[in-house]
N, C-alpha and C positions, 0 to 999 in steps of 0.2 A: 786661137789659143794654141800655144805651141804644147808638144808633145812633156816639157820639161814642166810647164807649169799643171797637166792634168797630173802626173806623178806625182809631185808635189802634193796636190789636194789629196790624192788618193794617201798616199803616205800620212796627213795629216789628219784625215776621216779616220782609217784605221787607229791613227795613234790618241784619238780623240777618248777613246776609252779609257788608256792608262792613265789620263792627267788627275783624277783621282788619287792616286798614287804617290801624289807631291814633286817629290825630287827625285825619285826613280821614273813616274812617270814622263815628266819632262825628260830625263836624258831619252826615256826609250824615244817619244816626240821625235829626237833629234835625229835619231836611229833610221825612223819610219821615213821619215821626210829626205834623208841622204838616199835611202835604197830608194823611193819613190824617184827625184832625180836624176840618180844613176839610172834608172830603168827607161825614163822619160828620154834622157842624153840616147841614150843605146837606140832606140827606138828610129829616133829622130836620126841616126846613123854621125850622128857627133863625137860619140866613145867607140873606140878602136878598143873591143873587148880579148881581140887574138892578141895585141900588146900588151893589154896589162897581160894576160894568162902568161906570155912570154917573160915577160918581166916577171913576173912573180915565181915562173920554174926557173930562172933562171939563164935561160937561152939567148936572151935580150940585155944588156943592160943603157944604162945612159950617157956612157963615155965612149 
């Protein structure tokens, strides 16, 4: 089981609480499971996290 799919779970166990919540708790759901993900990617060394930070100061762009 790859590193993106534990994310995932974990992401969707934490968000298991809010669904209570209706429609706020789904979007949070949606929330938990993106950052779970991203964490699982990072991990697994698949997201180049110094890019996005570049990109997002600025330093980097896409052109």
């Amino acid at each position: 089981m790859s590193y993106t799919v534990v994310g995932m779970a974990a992401g969707a166990v934490l968000a298991w609480a809010t669904l209570s919540y209706r429609f706020w708790g789904f979007l949070i759901m949606l929330v938990f499971l993106a950052a779970g993900a991203l964490c699982g990617r990072a991990a697994e060394g698949k997201l180049d996290l110094r890019g996005i930070r570049d990109a997002l100061t600025g330093r980097r762009s896409s052109s």
